[in-house]
KELOVEX-25123 format. One line per 8 residues: number of its first residue (from 1); their letters; for each residue x, y, z of N, C-alpha, C. Coordinates in steps of 0.001 Angstrom, whole numbers. Example, Ala and Ser with C-alpha at 12.3 -4.5 7.8 and 13.67 -1.06 7.14 Angstrom:
<drenkols>
1 = AS = 13190/-5690/7800/12300/-4500/7800/13200/-3300/7800 | 12850/-2250/7080/13670/-1060/7140/12900/30/7870
</drenkols>
This chain:
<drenkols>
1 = XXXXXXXX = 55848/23265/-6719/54530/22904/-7210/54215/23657/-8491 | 53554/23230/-9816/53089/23655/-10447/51542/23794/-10240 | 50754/24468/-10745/49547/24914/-10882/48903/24201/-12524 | 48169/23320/-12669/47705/23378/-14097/46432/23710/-14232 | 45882/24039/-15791/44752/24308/-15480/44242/23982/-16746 | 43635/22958/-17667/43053/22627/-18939/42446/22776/-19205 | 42228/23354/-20538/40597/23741/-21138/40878/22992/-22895 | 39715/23521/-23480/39703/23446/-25127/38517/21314/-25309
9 = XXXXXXXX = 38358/21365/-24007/37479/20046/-24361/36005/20268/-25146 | 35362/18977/-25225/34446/18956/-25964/33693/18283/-26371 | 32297/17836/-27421/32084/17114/-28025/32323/17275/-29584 | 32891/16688/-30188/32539/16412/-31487/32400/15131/-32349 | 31930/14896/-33191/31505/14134/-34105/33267/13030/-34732 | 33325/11879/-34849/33769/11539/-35076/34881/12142/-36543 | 35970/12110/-36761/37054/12418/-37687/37381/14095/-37620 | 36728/14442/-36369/36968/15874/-36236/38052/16196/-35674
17 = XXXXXXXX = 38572/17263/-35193/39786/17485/-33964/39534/18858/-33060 | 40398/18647/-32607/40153/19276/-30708/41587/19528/-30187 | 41510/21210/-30207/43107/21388/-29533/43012/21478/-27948 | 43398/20746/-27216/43480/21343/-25663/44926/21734/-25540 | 43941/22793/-24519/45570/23886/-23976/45352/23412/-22161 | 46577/23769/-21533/47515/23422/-20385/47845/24459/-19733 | 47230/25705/-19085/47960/26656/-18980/48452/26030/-17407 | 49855/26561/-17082/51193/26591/-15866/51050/27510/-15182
25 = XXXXXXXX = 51506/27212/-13756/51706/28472/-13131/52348/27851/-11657 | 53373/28469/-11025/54049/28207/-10165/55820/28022/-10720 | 56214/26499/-10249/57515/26197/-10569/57680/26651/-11526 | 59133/27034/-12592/59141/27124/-13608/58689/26249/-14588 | 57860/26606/-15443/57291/25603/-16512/58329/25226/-17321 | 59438/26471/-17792/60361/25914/-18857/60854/24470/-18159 | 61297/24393/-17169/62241/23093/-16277/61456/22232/-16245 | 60370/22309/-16339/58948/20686/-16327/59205/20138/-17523
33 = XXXXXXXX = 59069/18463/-17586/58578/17624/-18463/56982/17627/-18244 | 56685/17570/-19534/54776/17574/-19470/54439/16578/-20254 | 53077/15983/-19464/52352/14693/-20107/51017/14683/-20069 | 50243/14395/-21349/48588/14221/-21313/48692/12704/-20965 | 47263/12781/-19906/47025/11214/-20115/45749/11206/-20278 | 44607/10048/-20169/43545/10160/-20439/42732/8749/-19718 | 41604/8974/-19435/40817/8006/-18677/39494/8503/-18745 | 39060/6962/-19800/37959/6457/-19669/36998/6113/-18726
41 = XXXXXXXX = 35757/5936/-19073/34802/5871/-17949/35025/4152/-17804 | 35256/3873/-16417/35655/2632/-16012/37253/1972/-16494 | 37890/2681/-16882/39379/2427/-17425/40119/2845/-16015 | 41585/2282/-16566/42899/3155/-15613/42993/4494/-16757 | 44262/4842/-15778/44553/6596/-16581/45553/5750/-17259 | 45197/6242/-18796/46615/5880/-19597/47127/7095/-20332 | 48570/6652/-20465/49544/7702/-20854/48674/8017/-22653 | 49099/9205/-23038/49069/10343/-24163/50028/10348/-24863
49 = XXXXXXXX = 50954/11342/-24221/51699/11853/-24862/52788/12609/-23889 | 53703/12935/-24156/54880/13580/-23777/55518/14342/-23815 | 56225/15528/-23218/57117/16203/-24179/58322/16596/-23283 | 59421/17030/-23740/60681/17397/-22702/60298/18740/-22716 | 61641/19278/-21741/61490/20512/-21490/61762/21932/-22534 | 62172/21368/-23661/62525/22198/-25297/61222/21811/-25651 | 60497/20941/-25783/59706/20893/-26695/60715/19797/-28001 | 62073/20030/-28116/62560/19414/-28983/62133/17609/-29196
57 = XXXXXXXX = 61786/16765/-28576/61315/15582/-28171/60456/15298/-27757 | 59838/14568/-28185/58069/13712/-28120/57526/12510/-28043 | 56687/12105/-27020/56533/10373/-26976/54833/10332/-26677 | 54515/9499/-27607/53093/8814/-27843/52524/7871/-28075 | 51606/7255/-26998/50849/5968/-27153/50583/5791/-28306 | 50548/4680/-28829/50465/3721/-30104/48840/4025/-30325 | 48322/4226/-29729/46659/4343/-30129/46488/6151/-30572 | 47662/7109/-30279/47256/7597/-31083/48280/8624/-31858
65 = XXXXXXXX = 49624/7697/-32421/50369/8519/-33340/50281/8652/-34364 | 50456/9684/-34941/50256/9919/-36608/48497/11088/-36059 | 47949/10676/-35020/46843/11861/-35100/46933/12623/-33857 | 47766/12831/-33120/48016/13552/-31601/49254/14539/-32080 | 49135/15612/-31558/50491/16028/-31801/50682/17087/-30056 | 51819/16930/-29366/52136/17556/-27961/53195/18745/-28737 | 52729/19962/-28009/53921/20653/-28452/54002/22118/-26850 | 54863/22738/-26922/54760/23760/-25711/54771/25122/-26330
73 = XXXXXXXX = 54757/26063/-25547/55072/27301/-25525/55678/27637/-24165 | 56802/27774/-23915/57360/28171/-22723/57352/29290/-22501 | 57196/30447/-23278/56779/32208/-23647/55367/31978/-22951 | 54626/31323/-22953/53058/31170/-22441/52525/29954/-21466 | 53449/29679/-21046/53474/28359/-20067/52850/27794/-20177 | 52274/26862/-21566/51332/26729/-21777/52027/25123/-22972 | 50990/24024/-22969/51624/22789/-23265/50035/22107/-23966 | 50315/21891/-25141/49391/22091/-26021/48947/20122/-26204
81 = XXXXXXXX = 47768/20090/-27026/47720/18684/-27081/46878/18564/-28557 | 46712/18740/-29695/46233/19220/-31194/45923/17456/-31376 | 44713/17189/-31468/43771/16029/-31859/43207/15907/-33119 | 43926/15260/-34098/43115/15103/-35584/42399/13347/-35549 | 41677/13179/-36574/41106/12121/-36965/40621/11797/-35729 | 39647/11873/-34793/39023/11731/-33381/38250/10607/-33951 | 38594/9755/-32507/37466/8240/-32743/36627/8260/-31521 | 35784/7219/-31617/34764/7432/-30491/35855/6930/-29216
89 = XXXXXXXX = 36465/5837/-29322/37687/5439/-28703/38466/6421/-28261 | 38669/7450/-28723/39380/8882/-27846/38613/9673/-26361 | 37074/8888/-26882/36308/9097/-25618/36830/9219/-23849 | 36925/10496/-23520/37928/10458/-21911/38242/11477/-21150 | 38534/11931/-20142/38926/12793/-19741/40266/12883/-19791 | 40560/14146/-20110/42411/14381/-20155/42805/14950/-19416 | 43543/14609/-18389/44891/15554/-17889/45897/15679/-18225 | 46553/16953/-17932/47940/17343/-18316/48769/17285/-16802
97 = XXXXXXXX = 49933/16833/-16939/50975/16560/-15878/51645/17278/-16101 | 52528/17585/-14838/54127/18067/-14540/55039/17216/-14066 | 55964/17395/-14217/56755/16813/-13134/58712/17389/-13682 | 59395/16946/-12716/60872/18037/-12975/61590/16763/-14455 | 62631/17074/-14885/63019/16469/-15761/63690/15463/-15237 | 64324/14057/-15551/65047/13195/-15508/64016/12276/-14169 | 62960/12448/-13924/61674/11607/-13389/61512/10143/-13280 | 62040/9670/-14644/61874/8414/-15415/60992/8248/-16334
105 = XXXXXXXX = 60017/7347/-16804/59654/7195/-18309/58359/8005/-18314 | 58194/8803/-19225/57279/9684/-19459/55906/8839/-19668 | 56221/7504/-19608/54810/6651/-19926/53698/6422/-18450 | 55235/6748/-17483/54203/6052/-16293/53975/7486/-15468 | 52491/7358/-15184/51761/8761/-14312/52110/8998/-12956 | 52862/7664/-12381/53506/7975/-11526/54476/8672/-10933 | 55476/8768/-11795/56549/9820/-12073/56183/11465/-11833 | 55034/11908/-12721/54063/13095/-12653/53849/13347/-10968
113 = XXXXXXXX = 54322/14561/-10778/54021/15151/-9255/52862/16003/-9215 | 52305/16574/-10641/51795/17748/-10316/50407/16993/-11909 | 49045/17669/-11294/48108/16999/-12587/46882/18303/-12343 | 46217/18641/-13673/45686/19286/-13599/44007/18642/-13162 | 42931/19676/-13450/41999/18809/-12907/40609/18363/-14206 | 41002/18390/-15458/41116/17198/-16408/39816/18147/-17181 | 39809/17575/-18401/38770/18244/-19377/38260/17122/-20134 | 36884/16989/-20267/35821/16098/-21056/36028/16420/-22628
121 = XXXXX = 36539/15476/-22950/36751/14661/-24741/35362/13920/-24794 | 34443/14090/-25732/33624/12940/-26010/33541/13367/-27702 | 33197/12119/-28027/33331/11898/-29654/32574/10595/-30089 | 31264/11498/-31184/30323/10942/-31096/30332/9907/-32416 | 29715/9085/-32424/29827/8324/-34062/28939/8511/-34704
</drenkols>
């Protein structure tokens, strides 16, 4: 089992950004694949973003590449999620996932064994 625990949410004003952090604790974090997802009020949870267990490799929903960036610190067990150009559309709660490597596609939340218990994004126009 991993332990997650997310903070760094917020409100801000549209074209702003917002880093959320992921801190780990339990299984080894280095050996986890980690994933943000996010859900809207009245939505499903949709996938974020991705990352392997280096950090070397990265996968992100089409709604928001070029302004999301996933990155880790395995020194700090800790799995980062850096938000530029924020739309009101980013509006959501985020969780961060675990789960062991070779899972299957980092897109589906199913795969994810382990989820933290989520931090408020709102972004105002």
């Amino acid at each position: 089992q991993v332990q997650l625990v997310e903070s760094g949410g917020g409100l801000v004003q549209a074209g702003g950004s917002l880093r959320l952090s992921c801190a780990a604790s339990g299984r080894t974090f280095s050996s986890s694949t980690m994933g943000w997802f996010r859900q809207a009020p009245g939505k499903e949870r949709d996938f974020v973003a991705g990352i392997n267990t280096s950090g070397g490799i990265t996968y992100y929903a089409d709604s928001v590449k070029g302004r999301f960036t996933i990155s880790r610190d395995n020194a700090k067990n800790t799995v980062y999620l850096q938000m530029n150009s924020l739309k009101p559309e980013d509006t959501a709660v985020y969780y961060c996932a675990a789960r062991p490597p070779g899972s299957g596609s980092y897109y589906s939340g199913t795969t994810y064994d382990n989820w933290g218990q989520g931090t408020q994004v709102t972004i105002s126009s």
